[in-house]
N, CA, C and O atoms as a GROMACS GRO file, in nm:
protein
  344
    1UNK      N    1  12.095  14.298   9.041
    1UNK     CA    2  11.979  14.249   9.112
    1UNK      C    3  11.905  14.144   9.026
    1UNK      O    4  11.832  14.066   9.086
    2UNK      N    5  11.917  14.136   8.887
    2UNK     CA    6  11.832  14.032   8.804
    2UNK      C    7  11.862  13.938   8.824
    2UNK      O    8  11.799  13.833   8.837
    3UNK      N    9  12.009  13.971   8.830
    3UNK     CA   10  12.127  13.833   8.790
    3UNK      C   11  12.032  13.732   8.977
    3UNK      O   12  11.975  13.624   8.993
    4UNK      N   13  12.066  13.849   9.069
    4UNK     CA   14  12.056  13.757   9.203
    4UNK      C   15  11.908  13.678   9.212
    4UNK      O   16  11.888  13.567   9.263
    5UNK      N   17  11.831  13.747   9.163
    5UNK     CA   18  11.723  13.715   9.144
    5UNK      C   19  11.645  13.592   9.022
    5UNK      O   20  11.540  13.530   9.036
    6UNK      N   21  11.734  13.590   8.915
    6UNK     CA   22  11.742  13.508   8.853
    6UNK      C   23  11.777  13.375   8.910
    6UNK      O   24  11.694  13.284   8.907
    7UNK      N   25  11.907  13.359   8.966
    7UNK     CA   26  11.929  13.286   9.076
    7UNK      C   27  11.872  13.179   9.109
    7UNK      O   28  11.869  13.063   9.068
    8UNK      N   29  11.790  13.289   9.258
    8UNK     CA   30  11.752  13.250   9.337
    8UNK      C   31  11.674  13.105   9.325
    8UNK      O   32  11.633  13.079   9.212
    9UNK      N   33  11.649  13.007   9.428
    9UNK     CA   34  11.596  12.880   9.349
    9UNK      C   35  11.484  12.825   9.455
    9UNK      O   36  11.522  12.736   9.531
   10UNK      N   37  11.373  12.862   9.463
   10UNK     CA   38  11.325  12.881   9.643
   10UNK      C   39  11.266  12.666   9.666
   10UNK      O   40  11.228  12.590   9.576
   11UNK      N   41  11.277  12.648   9.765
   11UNK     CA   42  11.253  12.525   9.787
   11UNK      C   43  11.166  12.497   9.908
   11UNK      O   44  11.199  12.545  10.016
   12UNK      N   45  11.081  12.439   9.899
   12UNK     CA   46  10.953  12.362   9.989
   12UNK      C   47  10.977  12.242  10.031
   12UNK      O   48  10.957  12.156   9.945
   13UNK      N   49  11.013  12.202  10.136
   13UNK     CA   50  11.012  12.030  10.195
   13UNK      C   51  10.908  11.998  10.257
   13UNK      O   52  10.892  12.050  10.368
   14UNK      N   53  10.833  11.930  10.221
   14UNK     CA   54  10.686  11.874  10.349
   14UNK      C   55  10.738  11.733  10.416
   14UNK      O   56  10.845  11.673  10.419
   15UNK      N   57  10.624  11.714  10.461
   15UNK     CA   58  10.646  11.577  10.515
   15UNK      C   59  10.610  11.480  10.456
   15UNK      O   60  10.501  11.463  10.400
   16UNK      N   61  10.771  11.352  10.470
   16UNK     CA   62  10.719  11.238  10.395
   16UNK      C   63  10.688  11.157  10.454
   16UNK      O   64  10.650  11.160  10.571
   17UNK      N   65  10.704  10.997  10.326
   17UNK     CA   66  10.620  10.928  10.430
   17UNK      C   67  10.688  10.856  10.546
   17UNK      O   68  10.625  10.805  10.639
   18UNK      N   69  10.762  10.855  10.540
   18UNK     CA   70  10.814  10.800  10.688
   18UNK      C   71  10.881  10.884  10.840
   18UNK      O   72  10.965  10.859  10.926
   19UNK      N   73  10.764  11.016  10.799
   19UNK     CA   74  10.816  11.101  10.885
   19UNK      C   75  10.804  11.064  11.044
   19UNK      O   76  10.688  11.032  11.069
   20UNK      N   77  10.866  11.059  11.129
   20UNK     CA   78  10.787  10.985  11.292
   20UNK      C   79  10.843  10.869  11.266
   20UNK      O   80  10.824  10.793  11.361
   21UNK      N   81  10.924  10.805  11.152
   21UNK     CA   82  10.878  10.691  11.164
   21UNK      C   83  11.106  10.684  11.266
   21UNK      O   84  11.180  10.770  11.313
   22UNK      N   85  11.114  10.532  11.249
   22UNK     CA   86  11.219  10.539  11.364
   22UNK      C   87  11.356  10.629  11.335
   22UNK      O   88  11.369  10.685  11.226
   23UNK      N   89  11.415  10.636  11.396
   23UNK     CA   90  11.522  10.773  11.401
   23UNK      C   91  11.495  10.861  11.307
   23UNK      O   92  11.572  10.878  11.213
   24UNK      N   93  11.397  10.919  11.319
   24UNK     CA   94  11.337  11.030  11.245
   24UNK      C   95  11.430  11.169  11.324
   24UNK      O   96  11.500  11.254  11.269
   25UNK      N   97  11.402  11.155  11.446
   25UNK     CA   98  11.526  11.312  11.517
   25UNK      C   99  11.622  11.304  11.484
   25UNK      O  100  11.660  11.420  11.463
   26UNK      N  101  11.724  11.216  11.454
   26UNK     CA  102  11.859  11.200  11.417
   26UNK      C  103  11.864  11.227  11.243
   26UNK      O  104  11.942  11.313  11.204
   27UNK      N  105  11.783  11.155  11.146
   27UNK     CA  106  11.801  11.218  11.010
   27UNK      C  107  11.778  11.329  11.011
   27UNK      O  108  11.857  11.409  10.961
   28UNK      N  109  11.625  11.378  11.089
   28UNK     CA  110  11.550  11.513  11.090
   28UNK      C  111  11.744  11.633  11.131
   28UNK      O  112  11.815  11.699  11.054
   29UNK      N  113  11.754  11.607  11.257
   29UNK     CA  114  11.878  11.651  11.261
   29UNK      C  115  11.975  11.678  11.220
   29UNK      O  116  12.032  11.785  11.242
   30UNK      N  117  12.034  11.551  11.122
   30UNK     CA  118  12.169  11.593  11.025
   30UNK      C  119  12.106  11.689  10.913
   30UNK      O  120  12.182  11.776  10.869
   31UNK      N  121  12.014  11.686  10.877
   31UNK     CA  122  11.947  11.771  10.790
   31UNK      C  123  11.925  11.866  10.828
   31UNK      O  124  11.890  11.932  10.729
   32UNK      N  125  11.921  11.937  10.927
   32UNK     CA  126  11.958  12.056  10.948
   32UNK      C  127  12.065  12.067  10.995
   32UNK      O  128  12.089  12.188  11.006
   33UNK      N  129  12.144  12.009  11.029
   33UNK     CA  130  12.292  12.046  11.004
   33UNK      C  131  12.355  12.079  10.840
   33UNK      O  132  12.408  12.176  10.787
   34UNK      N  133  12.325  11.974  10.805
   34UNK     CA  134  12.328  12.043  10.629
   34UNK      C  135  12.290  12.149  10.591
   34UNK      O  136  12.364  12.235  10.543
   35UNK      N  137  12.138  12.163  10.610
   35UNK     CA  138  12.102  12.321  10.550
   35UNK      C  139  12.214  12.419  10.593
   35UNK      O  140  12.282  12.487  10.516
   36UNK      N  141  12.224  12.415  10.736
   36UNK     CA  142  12.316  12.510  10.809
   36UNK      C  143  12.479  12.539  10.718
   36UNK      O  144  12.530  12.643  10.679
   37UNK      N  145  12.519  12.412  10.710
   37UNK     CA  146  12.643  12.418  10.669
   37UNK      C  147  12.609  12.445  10.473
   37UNK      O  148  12.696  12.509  10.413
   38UNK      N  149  12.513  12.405  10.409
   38UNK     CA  150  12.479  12.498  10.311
   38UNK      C  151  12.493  12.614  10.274
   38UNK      O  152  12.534  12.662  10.168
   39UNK      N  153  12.426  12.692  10.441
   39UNK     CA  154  12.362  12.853  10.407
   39UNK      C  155  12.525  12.915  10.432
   39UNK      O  156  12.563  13.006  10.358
   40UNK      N  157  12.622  12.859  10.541
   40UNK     CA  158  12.757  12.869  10.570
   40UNK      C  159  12.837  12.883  10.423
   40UNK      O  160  12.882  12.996  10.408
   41UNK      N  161  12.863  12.792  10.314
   41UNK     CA  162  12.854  12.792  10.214
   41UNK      C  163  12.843  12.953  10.127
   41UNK      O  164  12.926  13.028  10.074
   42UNK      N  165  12.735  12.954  10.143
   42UNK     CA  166  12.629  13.059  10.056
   42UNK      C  167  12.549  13.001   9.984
   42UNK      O  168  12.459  13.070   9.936
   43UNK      N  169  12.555  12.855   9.954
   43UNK     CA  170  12.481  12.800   9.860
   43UNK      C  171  12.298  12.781   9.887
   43UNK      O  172  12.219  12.747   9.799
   44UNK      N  173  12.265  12.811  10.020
   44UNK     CA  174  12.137  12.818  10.047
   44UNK      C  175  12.134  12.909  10.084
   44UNK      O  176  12.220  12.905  10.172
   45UNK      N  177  12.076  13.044  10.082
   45UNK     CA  178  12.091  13.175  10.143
   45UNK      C  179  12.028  13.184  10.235
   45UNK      O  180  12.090  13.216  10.336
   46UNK      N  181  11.921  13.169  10.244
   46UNK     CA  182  11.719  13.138  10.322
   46UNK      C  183  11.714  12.984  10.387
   46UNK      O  184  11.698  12.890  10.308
   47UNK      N  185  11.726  12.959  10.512
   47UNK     CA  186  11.701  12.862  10.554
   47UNK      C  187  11.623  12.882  10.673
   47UNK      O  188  11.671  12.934  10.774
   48UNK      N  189  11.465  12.828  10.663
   48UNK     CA  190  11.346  12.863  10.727
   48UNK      C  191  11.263  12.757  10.800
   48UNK      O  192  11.150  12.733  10.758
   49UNK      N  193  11.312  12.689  10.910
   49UNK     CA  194  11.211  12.594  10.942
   49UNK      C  195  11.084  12.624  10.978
   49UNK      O  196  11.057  12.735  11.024
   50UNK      N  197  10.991  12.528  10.959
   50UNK     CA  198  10.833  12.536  10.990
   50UNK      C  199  10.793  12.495  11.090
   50UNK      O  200  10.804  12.373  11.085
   51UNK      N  201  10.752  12.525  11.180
   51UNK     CA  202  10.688  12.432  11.298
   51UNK      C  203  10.577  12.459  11.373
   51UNK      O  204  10.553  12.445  11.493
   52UNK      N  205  10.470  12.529  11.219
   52UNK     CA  206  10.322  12.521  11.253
   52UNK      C  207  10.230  12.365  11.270
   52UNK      O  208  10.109  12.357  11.294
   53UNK      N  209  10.304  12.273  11.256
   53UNK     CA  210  10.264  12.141  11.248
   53UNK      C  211  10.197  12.087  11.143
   53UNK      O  212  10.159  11.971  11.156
   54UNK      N  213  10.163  12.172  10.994
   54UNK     CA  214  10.088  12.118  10.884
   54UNK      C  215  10.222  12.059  10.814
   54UNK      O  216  10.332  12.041  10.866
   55UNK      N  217  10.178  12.032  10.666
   55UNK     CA  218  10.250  11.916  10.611
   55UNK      C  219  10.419  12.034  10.540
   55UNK      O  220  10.529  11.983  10.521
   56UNK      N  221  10.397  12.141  10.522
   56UNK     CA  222  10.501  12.213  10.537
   56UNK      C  223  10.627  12.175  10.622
   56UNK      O  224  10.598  12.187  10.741
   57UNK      N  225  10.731  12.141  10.608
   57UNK     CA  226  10.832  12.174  10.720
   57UNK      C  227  10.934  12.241  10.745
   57UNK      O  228  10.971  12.283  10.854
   58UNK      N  229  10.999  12.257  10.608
   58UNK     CA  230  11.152  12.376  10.563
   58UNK      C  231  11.104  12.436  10.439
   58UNK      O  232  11.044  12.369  10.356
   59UNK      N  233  11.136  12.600  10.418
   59UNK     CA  234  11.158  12.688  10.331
   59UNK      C  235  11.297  12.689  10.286
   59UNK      O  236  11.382  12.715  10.370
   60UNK      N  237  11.326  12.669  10.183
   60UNK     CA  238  11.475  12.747  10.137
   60UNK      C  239  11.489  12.791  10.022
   60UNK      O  240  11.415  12.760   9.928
   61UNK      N  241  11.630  12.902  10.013
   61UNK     CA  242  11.605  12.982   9.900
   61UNK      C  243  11.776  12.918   9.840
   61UNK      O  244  11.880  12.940   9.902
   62UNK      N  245  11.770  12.850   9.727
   62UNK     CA  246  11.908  12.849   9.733
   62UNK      C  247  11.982  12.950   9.622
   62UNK      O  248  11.911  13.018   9.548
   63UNK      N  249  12.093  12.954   9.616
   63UNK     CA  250  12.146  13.070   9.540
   63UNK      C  251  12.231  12.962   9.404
   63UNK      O  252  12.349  12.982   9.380
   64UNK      N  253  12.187  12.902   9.362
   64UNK     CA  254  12.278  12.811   9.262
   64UNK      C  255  12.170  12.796   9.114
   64UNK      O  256  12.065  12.860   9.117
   65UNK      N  257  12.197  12.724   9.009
   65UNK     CA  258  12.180  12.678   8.907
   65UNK      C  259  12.056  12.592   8.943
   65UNK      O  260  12.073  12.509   9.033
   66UNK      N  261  11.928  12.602   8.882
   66UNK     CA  262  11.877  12.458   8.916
   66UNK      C  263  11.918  12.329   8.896
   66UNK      O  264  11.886  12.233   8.966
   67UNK      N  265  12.002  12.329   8.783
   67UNK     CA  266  12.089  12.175   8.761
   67UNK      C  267  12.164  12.145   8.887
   67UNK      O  268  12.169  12.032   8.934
   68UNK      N  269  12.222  12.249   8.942
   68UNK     CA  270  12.321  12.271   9.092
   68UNK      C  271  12.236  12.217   9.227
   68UNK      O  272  12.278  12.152   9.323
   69UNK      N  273  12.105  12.266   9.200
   69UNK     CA  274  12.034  12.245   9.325
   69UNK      C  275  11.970  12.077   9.376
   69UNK      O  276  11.958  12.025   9.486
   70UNK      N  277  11.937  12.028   9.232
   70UNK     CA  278  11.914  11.919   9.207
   70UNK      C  279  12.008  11.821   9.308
   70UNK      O  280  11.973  11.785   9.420
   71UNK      N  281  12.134  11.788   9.243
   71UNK     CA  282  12.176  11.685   9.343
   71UNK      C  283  12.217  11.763   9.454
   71UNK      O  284  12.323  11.720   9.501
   72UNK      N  285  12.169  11.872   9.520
   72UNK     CA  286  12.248  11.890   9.676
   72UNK      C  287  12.109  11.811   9.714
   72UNK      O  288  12.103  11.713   9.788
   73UNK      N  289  12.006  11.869   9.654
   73UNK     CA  290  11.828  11.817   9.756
   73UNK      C  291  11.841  11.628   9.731
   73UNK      O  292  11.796  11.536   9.798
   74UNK      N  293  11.919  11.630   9.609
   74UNK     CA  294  11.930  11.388   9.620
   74UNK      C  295  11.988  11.426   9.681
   74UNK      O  296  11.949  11.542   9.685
   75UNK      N  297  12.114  11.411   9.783
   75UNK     CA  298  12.181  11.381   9.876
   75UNK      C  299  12.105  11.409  10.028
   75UNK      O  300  12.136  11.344  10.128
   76UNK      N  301  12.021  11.493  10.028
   76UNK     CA  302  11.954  11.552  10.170
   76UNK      C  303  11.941  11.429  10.218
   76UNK      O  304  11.900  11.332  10.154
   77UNK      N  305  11.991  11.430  10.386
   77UNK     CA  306  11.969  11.292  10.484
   77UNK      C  307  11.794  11.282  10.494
   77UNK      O  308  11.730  11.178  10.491
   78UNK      N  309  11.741  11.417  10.506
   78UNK     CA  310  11.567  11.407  10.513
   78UNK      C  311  11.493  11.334  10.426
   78UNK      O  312  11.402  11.254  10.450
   79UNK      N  313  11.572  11.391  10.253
   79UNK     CA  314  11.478  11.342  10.155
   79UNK      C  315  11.554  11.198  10.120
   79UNK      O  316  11.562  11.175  10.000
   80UNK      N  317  11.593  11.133  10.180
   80UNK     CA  318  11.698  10.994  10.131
   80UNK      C  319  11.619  10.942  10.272
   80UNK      O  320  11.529  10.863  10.242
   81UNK      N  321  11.626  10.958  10.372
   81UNK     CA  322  11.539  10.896  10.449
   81UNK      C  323  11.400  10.888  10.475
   81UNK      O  324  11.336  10.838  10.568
   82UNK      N  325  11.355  10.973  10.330
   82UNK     CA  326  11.192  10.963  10.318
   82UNK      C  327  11.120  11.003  10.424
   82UNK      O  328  11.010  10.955  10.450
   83UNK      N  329  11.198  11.122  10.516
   83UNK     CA  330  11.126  11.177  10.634
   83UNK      C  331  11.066  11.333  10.561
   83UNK      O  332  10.985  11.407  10.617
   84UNK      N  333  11.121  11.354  10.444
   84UNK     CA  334  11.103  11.483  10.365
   84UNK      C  335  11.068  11.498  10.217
   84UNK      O  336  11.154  11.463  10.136
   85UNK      N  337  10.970  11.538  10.180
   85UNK     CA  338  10.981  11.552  10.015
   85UNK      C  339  10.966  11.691   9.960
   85UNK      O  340  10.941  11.790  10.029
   86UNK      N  341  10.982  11.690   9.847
   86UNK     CA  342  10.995  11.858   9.792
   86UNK      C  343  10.846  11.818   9.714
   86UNK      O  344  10.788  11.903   9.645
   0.00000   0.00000   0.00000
């Protein structure tokens, strides 16, 4: 249980600045296709969208290295299209 818990790597996405801005549903979208195919993986265990409307928008818990977690969140279509930041 330490080990899993040690782990664990929990992650916050809010909104960036070009959230709304044009094909925001389509990045917003592949990005959760990612998380999905992440948590499929195992590599994100916790994948939690927000949609109280504050600057919050995804929870996740990932199960990797923080060095590991690092470039999966650079590659995110959300946070590369500046519709998402951590």
């Amino acid at each position: 249980m330490r080990e899993a818990l040690a782990r664990a790597k929990p992650l916050i996405l809010k909104s960036g600045r070009c959230r709304g801005g044009p094909d925001s549903a389509e990045i917003i979208w592949e990005q959760g296709r990612r998380e999905l195919a992440l948590h499929a993986e195992g590599r994100l265990v916790i994948v939690c969208p927000v949609s109280s409307g504050g600057d919050v928008r995804d929870i996740g818990i990932f199960n990797t290295e923080l060095d590991e977690a690092k470039p999966i969140m650079d590659d995110d279509p959300g946070r590369k299209g500046r519709r998402l930041r951590v």
